[in-house]
ZASEKOL-951389 format. One line per 10 residues: their letters; for each residue x, y, z of N, C-alpha, C. Coordinates in nm, 3 decimals. Layout:
<sites>
A = X,Y,Z,X,Y,Z,X,Y,Z  ...
</sites>
This chain:
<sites>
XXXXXXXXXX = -0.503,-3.361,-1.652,-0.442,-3.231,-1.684,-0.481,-3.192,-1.826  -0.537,-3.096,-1.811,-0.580,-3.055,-1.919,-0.458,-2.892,-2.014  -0.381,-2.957,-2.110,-0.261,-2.875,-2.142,-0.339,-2.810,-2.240  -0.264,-2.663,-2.227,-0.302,-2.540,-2.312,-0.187,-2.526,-2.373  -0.197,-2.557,-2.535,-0.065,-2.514,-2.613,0.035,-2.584,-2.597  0.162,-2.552,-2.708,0.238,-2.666,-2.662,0.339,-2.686,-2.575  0.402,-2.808,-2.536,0.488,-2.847,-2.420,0.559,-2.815,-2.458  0.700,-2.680,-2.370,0.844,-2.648,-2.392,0.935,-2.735,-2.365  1.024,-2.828,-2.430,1.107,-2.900,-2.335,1.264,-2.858,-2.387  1.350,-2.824,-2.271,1.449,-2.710,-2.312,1.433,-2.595,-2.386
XXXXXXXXXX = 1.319,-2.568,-2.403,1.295,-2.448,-2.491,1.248,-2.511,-2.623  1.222,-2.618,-2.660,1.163,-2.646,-2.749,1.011,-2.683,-2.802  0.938,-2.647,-2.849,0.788,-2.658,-2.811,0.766,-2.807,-2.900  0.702,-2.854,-2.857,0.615,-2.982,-2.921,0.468,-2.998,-2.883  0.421,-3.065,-2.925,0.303,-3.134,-2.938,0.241,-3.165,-2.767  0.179,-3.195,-2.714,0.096,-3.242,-2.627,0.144,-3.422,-2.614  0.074,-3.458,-2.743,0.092,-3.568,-2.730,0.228,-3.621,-2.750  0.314,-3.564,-2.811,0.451,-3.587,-2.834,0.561,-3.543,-2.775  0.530,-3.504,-2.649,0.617,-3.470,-2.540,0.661,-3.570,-2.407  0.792,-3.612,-2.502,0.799,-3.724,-2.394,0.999,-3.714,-2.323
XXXXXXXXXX = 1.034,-3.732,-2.268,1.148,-3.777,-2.188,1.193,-3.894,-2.163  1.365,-3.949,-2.127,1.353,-4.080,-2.141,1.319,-4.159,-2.020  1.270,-4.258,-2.061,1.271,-4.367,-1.933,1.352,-4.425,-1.792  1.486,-4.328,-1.842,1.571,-4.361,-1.810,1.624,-4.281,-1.705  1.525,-4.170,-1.704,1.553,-4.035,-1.613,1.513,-4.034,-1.486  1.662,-3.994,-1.381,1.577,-4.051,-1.218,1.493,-3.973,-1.190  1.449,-3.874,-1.270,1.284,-3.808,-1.233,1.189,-3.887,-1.220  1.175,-3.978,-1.354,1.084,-4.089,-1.367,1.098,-4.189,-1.249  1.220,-4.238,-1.307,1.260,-4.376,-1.184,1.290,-4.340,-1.034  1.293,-4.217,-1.022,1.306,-4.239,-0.827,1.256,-4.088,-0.782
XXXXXXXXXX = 1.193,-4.032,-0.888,1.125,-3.890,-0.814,1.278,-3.824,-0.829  1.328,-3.753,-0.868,1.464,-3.692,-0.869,1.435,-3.587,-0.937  1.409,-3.444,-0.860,1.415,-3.363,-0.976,1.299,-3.238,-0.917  1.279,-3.137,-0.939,1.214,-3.058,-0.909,1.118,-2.962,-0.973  1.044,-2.878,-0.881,0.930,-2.839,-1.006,0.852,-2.731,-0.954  0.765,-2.598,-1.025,0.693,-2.524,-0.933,0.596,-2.560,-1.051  0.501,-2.460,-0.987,0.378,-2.436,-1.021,0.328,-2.267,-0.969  0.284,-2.206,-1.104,0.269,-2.093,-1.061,0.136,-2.037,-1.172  0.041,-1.938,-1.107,-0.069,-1.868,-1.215,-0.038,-1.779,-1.272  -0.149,-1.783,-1.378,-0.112,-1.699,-1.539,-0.261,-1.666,-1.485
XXXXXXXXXX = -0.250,-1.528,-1.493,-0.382,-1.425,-1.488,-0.341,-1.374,-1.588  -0.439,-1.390,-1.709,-0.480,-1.298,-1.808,-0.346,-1.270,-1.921  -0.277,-1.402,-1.914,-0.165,-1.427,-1.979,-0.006,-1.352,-1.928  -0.042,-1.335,-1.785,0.087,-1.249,-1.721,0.061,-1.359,-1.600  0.213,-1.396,-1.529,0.195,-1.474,-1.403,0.267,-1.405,-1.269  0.163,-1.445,-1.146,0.182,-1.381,-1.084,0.344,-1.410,-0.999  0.418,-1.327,-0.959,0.530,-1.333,-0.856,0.588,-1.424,-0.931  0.626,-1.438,-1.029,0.738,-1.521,-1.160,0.853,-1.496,-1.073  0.935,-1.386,-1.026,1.030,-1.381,-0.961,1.048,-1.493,-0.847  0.996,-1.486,-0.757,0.981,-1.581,-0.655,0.971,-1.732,-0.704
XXXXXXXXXX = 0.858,-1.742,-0.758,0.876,-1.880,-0.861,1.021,-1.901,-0.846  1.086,-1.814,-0.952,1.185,-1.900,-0.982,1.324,-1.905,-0.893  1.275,-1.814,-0.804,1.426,-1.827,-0.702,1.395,-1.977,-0.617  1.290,-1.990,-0.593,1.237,-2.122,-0.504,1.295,-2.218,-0.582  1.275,-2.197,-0.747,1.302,-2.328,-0.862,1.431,-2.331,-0.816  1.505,-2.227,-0.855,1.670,-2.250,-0.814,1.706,-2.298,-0.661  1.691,-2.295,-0.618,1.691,-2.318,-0.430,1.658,-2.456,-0.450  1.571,-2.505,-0.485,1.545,-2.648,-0.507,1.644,-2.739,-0.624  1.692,-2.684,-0.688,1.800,-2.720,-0.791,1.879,-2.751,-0.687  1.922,-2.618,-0.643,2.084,-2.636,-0.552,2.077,-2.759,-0.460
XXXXXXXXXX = 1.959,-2.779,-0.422,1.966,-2.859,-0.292,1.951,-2.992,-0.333  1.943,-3.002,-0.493,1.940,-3.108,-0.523,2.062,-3.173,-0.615  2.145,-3.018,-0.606,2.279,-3.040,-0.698,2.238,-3.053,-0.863  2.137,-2.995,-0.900,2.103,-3.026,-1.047,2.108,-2.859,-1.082  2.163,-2.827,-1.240,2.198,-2.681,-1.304,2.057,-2.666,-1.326  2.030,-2.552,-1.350,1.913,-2.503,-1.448,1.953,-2.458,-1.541  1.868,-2.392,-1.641,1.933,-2.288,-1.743,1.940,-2.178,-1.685  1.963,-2.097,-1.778,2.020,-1.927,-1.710,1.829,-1.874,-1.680  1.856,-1.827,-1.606,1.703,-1.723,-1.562,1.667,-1.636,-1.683  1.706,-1.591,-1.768,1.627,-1.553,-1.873,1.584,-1.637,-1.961
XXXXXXXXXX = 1.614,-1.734,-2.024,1.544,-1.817,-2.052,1.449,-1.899,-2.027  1.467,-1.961,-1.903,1.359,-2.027,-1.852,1.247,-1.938,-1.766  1.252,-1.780,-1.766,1.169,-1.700,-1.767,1.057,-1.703,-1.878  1.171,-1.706,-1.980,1.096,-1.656,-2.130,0.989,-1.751,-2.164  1.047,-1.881,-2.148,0.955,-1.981,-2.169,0.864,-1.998,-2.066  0.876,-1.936,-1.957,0.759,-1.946,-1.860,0.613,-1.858,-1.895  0.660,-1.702,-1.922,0.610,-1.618,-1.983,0.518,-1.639,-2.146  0.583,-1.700,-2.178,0.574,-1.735,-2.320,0.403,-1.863,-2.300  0.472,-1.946,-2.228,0.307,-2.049,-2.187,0.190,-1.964,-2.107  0.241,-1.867,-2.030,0.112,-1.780,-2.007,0.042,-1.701,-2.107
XXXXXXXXXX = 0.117,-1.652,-2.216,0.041,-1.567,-2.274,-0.009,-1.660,-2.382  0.018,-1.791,-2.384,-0.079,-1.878,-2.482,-0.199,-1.923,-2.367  -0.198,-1.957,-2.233,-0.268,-1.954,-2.167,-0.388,-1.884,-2.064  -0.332,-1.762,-2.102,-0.426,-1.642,-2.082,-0.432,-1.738,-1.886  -0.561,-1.742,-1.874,-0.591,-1.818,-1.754,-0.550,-1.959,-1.713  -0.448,-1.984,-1.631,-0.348,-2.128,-1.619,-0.303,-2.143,-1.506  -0.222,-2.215,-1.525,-0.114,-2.260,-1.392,0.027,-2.326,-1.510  0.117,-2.218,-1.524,0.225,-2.279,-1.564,0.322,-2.348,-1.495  0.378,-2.474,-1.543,0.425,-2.581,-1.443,0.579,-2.580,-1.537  0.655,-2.620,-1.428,0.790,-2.591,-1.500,0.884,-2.707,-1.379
XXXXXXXXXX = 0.907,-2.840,-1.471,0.981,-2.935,-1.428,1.109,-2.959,-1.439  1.238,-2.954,-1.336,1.345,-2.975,-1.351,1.376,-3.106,-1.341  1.426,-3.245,-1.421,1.440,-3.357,-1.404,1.573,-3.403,-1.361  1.584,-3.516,-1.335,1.702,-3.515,-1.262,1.816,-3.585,-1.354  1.790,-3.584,-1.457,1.898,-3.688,-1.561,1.906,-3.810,-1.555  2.003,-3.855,-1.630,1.999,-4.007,-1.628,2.142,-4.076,-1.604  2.168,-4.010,-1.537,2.301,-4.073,-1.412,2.249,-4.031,-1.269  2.236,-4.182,-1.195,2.205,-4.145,-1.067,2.339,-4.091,-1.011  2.433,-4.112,-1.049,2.588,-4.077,-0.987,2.591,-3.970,-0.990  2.565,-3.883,-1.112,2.592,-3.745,-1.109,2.457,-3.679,-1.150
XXXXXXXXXX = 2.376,-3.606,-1.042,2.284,-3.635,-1.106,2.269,-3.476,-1.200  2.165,-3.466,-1.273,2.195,-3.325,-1.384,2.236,-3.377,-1.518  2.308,-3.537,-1.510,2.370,-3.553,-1.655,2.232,-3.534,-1.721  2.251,-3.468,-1.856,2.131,-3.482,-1.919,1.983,-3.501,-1.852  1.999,-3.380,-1.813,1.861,-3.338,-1.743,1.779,-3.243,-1.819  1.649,-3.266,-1.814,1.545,-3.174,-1.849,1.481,-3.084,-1.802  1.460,-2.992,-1.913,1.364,-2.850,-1.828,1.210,-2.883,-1.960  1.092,-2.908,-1.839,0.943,-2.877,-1.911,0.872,-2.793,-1.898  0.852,-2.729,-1.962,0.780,-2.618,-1.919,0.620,-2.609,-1.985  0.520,-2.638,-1.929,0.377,-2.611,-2.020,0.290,-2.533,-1.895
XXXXXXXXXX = 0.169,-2.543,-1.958,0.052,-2.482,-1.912,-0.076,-2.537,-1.901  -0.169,-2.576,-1.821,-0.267,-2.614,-1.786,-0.370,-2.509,-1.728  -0.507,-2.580,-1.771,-0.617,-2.483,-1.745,-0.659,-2.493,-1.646  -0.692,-2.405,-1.553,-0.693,-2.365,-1.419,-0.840,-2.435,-1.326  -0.957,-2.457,-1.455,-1.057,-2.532,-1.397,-1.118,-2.420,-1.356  -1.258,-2.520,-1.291,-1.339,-2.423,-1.277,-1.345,-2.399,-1.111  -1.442,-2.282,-1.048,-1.396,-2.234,-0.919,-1.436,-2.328,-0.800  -1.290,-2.343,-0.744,-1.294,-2.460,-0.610,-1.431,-2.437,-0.492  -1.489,-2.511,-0.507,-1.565,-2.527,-0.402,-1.496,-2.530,-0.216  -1.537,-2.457,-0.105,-1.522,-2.516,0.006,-1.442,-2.644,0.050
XXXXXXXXXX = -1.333,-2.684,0.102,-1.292,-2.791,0.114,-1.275,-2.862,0.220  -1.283,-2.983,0.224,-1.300,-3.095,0.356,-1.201,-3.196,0.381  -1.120,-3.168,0.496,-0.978,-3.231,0.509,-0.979,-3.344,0.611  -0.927,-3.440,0.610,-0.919,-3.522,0.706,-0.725,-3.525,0.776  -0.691,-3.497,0.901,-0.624,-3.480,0.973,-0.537,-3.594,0.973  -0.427,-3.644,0.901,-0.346,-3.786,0.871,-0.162,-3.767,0.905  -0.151,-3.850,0.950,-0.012,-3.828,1.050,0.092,-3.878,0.919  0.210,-3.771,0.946,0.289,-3.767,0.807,0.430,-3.850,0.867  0.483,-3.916,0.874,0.599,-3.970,0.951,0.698,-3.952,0.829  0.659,-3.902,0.740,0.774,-3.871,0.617,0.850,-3.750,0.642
XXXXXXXXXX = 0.811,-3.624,0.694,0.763,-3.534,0.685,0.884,-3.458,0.780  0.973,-3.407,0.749,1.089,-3.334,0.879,1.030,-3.314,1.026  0.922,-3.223,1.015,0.863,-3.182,1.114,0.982,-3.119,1.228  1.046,-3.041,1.153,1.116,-2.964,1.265,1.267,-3.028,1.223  1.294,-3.142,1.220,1.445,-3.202,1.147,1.479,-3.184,1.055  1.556,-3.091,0.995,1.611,-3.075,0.908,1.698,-3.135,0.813  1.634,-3.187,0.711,1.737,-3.287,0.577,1.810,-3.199,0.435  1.854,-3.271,0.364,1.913,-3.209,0.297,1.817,-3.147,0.190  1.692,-3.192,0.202,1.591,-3.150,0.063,1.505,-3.058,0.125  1.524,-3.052,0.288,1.395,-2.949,0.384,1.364,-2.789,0.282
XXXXXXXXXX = 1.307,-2.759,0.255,1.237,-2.609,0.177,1.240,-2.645,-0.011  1.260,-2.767,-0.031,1.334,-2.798,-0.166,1.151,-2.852,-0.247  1.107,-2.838,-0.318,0.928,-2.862,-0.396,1.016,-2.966,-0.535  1.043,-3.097,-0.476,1.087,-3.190,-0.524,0.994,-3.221,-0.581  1.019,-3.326,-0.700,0.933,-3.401,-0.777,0.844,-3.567,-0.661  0.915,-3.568,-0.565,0.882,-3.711,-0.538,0.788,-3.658,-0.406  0.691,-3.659,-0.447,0.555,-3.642,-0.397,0.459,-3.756,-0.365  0.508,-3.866,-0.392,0.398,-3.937,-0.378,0.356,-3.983,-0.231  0.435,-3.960,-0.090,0.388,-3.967,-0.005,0.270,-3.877,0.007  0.260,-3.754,-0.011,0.168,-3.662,-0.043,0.040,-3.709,-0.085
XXXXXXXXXX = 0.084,-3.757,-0.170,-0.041,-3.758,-0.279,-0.073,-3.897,-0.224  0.007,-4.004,-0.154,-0.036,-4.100,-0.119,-0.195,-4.067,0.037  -0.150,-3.984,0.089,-0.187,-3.902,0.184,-0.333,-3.840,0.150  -0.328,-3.781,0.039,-0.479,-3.729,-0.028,-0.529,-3.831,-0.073  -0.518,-3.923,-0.116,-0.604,-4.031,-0.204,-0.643,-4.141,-0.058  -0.585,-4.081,0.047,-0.652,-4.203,0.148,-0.773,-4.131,0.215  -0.742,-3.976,0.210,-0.831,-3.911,0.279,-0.944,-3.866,0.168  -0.926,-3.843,0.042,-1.068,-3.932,-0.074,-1.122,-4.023,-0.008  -1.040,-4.137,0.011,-1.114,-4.271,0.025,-1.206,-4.294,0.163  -1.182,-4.196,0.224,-1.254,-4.147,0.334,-1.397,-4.073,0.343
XXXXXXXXXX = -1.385,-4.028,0.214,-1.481,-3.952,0.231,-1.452,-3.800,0.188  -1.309,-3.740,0.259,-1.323,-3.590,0.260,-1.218,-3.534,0.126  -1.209,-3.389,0.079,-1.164,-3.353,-0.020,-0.967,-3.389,-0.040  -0.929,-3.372,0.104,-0.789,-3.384,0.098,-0.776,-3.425,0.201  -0.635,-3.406,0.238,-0.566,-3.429,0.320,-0.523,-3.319,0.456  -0.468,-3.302,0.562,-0.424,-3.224,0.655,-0.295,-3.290,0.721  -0.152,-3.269,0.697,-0.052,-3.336,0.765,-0.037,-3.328,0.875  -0.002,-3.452,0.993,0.059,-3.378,1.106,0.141,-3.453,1.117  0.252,-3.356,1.205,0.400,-3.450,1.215,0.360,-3.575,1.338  0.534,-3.649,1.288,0.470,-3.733,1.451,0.493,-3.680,1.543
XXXXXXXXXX = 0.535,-3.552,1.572,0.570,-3.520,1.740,0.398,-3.420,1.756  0.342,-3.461,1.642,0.164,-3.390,1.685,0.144,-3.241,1.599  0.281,-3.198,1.548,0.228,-3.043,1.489,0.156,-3.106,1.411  0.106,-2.926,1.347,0.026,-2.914,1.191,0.146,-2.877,1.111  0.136,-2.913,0.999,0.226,-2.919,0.902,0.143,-2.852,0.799  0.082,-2.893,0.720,0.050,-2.841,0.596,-0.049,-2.932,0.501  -0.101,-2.905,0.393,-0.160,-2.960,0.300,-0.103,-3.050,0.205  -0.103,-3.165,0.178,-0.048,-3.211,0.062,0.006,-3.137,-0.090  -0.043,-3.018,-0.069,-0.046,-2.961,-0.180,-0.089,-2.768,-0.184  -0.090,-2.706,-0.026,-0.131,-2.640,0.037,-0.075,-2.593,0.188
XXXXXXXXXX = -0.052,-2.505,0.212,-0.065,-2.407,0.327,-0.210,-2.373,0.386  -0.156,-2.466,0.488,-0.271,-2.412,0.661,-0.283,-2.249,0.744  -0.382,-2.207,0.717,-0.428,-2.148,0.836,-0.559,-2.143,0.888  -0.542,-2.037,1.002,-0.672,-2.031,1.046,-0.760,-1.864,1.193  -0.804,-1.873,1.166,-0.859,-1.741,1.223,-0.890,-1.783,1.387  -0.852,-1.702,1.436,-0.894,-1.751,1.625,-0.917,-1.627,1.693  -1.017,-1.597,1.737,-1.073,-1.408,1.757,-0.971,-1.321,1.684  -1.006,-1.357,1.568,-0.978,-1.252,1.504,-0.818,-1.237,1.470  -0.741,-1.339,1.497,-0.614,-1.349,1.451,-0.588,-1.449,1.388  -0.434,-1.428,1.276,-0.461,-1.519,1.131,-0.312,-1.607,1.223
XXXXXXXXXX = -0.359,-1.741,1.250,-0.244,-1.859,1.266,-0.195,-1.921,1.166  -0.075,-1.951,1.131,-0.012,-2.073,1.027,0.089,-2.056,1.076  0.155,-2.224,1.088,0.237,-2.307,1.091,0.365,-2.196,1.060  0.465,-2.201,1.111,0.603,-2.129,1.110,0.762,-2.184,1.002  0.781,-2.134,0.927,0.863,-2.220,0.822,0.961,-2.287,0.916  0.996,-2.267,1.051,1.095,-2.357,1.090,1.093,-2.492,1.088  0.927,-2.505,1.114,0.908,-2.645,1.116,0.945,-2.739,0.993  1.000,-2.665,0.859,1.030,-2.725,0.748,0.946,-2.770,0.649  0.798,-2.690,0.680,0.697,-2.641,0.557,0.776,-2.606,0.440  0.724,-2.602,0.348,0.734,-2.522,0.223,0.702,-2.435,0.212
XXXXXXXXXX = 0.804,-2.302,0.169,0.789,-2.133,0.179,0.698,-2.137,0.053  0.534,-2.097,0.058,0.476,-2.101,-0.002,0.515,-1.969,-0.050  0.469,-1.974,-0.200,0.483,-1.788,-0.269,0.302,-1.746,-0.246  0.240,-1.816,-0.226,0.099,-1.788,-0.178,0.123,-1.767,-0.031  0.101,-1.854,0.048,0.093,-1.776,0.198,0.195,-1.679,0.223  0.305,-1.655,0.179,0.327,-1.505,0.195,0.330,-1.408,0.157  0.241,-1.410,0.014,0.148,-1.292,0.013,0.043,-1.258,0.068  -0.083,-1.371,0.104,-0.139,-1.381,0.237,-0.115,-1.320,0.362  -0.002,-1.368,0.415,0.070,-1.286,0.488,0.065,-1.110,0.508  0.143,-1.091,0.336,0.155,-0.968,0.350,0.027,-0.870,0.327
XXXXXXXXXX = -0.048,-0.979,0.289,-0.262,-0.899,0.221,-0.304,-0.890,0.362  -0.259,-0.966,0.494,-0.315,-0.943,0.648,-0.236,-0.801,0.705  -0.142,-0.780,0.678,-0.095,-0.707,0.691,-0.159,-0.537,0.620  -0.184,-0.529,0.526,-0.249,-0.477,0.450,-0.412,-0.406,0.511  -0.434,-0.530,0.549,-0.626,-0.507,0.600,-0.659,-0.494,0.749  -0.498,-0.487,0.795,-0.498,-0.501,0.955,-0.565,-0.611,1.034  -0.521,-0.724,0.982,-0.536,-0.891,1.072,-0.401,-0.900,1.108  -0.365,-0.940,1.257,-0.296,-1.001,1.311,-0.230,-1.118,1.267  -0.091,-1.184,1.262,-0.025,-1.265,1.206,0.073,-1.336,1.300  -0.010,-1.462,1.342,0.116,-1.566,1.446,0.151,-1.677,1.364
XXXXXXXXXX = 0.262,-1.715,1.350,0.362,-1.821,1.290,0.385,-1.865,1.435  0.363,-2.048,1.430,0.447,-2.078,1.535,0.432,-2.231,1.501  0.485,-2.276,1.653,0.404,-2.457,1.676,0.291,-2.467,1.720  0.169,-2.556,1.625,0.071,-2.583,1.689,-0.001,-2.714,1.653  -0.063,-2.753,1.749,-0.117,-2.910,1.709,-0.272,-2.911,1.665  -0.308,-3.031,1.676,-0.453,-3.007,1.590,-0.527,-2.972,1.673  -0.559,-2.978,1.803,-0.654,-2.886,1.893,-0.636,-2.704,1.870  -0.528,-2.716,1.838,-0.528,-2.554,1.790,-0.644,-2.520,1.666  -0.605,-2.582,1.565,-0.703,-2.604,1.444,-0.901,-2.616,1.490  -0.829,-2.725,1.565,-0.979,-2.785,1.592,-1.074,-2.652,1.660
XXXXXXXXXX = -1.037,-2.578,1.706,-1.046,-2.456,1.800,-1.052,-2.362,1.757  -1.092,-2.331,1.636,-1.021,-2.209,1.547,-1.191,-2.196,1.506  -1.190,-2.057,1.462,-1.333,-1.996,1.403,-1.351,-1.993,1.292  -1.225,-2.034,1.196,-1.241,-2.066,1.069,-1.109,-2.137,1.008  -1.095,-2.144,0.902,-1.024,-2.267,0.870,-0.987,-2.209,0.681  -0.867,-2.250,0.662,-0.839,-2.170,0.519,-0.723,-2.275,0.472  -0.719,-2.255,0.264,-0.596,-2.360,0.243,-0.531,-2.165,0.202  -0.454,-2.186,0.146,-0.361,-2.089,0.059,-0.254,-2.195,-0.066  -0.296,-2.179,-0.155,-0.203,-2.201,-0.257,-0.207,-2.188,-0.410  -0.122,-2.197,-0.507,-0.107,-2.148,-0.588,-0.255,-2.160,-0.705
XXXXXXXXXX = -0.305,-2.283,-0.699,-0.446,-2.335,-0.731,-0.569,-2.283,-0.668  -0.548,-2.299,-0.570,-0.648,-2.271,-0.470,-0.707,-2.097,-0.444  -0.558,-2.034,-0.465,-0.542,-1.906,-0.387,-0.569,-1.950,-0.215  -0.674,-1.859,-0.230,-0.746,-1.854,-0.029,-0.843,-1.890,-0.081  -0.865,-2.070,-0.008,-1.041,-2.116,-0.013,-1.030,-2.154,0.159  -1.183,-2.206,0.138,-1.225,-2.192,0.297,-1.217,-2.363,0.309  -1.171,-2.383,0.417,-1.212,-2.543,0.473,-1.291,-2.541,0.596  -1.441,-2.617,0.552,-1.543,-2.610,0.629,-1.545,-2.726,0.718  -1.485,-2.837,0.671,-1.480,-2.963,0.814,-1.284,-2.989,0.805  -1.314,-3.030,0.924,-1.144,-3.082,0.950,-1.210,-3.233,1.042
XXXXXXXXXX = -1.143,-3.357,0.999,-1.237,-3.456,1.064,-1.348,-3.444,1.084  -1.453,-3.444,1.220,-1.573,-3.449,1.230,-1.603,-3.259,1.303  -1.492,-3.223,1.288,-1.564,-3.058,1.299,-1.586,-3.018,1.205  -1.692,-2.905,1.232,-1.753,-2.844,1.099,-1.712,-2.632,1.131  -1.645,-2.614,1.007,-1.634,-2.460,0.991,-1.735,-2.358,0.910  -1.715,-2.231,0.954,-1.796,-2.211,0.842,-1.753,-2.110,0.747  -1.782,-2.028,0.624,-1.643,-1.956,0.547,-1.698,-1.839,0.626  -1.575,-1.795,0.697,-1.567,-1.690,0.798,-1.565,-1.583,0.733  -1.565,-1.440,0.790,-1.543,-1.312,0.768,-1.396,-1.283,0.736  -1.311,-1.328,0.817,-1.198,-1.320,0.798,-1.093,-1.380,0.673
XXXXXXXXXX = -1.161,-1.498,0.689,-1.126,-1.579,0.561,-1.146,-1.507,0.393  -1.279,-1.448,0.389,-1.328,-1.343,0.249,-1.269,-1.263,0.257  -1.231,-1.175,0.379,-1.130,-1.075,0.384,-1.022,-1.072,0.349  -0.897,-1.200,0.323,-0.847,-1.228,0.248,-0.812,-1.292,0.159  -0.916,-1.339,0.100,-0.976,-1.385,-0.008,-0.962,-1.236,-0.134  -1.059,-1.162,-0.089,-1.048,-1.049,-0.191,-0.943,-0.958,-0.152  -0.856,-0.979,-0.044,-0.727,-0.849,-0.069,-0.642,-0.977,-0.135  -0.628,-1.069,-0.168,-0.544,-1.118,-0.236,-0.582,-1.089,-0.383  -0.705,-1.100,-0.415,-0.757,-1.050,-0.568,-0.697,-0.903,-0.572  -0.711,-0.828,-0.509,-0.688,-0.687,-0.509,-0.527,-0.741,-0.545
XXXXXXXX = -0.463,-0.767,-0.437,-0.268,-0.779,-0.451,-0.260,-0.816,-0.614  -0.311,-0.931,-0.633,-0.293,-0.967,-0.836,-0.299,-0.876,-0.909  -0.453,-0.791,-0.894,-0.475,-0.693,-0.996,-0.382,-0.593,-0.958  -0.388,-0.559,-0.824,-0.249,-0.437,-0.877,-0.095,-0.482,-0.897  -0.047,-0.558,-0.848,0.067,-0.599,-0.944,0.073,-0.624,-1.062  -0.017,-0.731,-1.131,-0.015,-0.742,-1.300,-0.066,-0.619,-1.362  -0.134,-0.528,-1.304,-0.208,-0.411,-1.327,-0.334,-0.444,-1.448  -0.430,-0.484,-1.402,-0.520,-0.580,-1.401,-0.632,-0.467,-1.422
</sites>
């Protein structure tokens, strides 16, 4: 991670290297605690609103306070316009009473540089048994800190060979990206996965969503398994990093970056520039 400027913690800025929390915090020790991630175009970020209602929604469900929404706006705002081009990340920790949790909890707020432009990506198809898949828990829609099944998930499908990962539940759906929202184009209509299944309400795929809507593509949310995928004329991630990139293999099929896929690719550029007014 490459940090732009310095780390907010409660609103306080420090150093890079001197930004630390205690050891003692069940963020650290058991994943406790929550977090978004959102882009800074041109030192303004996009759908900040949404951001942070998701941040709060994930608080609640985790029983931890935030600060008041203007503040932890300000400081959100505040790392974009030192970051011009970013991804501001904004961590709610979970304190250091597992009993109650929130005692002395932290808010981080910094900024990282966005890198350079994602290449095409190559997923390998890995069964998530962590994963609700339709069962509903107490953390289901909640962008918790304890990710590492996830990420355990991408680093096997590295070790494979391909760029990431592709979840599927055990009853066989598609679920989602480790780190990303699935879809995909099938004559000419845009498929992804349906939030019932207990995805994560991406603030990217439903602007996606609403950019198909926009350019007149068709839009099915539902249940579907990986022969659906496998079957598809093109293949797409959506997320906050990513935006809309294309995924050209899924296991041993090969895609290719479709028409449809560029199509919303650039009405999502269009949606940024005219909201930030760009």
């Amino acid at each position: 991670m490459s940090v732009i400027g310095p780390v907010l913690i409660d609103g306080r800025p420090v150093d890079a290297e001197d930004a630390v929390i205690s050891i003692f915090d069940i963020g650290f020790q058991r994943g406790y605690g929550c977090f978004e991630a959102m882009r800074s175009y041109d030192g303004s970020i996009f759908r900040l609103e949404p951001h942070l209602d998701r941040l709060e929604l994930s608080a609640s469900k985790l029983r931890l306070p935030t600060p008041d929404r203007e503040s932890i706006s300000s400081w959100c705002r505040s790392a974009a316009e030192t970051a011009g081009e970013g991804v501001v990340r904004v961590f709610v920790s979970g304190g250091i009473d597992a009993r109650v949790p929130g005692t002395d909890s932290r808010v981080v707020v910094l900024a990282d540089a966005v890198g350079p432009g994602s290449l095409p990506m190559t997923v390998q198809s890995r069964t998530a048994p962590w994963h609700t898949d339709g069962d509903w828990s107490e953390l289901t829609g909640a962008k918790a800190l304890s990710y590492g099944f996830n990420l355990a998930a991408s680093v096997a499908a590295q070790g494979n060979g391909f760029g990431d990962a592709l979840l599927i539940g055990g009853s066989g759906h598609v679920l989602e990206g480790p780190t990303f929202s699935i879809g995909w184009m099938s004559q000419g209509v845009f498929h992804t996965p349906g939030l019932e299944i207990g995805i994560l309400e991406s603030i990217t795929r439903a602007a996606v969503i609403e950019v198909a809507g926009r350019i007149g593509i068709s839009v099915t949310e539902g249940l579907y398994e990986l022969e659906d995928v496998m079957n598809a004329d093109e293949v797409f991630a959506m997320s906050t990093v990513r935006e809309v990139l294309s995924i050209v293999q899924v296991d041993d099929r090969e895609f290719p970056v479709g028409p449809g896929t560029e199509r919303l690719q650039r009405g999502f550029t269009a949606l940024v520039d005219e909201e930030l007014h760009r």
